[in-house]
C-alpha positions as semicolon CSV with decimal commas, in nm:
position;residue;x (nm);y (nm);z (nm)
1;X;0,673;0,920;4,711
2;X;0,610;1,176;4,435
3;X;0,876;0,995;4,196
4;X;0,692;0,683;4,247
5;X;0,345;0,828;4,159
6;X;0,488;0,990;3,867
7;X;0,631;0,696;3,738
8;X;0,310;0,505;3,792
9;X;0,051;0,763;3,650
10;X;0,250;0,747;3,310
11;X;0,274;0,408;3,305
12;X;-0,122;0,393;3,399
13;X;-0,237;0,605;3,137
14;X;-0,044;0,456;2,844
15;X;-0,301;0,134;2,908
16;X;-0,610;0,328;2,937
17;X;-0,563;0,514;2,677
18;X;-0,731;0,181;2,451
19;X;-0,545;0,345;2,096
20;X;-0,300;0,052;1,948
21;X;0,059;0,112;2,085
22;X;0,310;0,132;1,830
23;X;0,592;-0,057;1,847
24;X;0,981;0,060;1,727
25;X;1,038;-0,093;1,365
26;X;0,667;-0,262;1,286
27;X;0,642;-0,023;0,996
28;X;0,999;-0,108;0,886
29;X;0,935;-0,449;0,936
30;X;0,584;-0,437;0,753
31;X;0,782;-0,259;0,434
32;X;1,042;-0,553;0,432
33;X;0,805;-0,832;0,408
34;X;0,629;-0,637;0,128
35;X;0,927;-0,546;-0,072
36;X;0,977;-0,837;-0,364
37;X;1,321;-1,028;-0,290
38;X;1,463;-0,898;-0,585
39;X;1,440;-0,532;-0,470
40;X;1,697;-0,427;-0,719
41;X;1,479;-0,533;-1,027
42;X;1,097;-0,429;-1,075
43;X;0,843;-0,705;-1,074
44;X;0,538;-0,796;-1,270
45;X;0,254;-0,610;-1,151
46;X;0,033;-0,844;-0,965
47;X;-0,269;-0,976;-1,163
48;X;-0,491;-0,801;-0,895
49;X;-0,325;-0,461;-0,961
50;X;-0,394;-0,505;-1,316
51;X;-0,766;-0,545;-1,271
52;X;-0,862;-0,273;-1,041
53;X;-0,621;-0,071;-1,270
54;X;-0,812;-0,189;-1,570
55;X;-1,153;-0,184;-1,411
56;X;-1,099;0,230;-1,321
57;X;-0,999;0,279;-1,714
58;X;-1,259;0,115;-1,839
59;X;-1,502;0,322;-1,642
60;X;-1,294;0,602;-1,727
61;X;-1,353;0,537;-2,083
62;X;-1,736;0,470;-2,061
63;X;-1,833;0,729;-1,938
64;X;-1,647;0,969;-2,169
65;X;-1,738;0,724;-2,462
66;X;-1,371;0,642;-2,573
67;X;-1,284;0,354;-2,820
68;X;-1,184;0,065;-2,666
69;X;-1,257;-0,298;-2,495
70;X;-1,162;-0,489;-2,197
71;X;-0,833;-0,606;-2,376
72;X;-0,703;-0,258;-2,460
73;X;-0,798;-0,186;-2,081
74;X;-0,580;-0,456;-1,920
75;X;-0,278;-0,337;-2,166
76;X;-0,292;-0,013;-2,042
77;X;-0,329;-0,028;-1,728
78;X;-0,032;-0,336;-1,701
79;X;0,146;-0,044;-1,904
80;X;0,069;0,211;-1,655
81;X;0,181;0,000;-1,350
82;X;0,504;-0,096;-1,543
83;X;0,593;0,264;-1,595
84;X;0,503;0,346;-1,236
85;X;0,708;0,093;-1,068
86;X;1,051;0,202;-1,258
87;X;1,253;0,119;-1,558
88;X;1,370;-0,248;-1,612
């Protein structure tokens, strides 16, 4: 009788715990469907990634009153992201 209460007091308090379970893989399976299908080659940053990218330089640069305008921002920062994601 133990076993069996032992078996079912695990299995009981996995459920109530109410935290997500985790399953084997997810995470491995989440970084595959975000990895580009060319994994080999690097890939245009994403327009999105160039505007918060741009958006914290330009901030960057008013407040320390550097030269510059929103065009010089979005070149740097699509420079930035290129550098970061490898050489081509």
């Amino acid at each position: 009788m133990k076993i069996k209460k032992k078996a079912l007091r695990g299995a009981s308090t996995s459920r109530t715990t109410g935290g997500p379970t985790r399953q084997k893989g997810s995470t491995a399976a989440k970084a595959k469907l975000l990895m580009p299908p060319e994994a080999g080659q690097t890939a245009e940053p994403l327009d999105e990634q160039i505007r918060m990218r741009a958006y914290f330089i330009s901030e960057r640069r008013r407040r320390f009153a550097l030269p510059g305008d929103a065009d010089s921002d979005w070149l740097e920062a699509k420079r930035q992201l290129l550098s970061e994601s490898g050489p081509r």
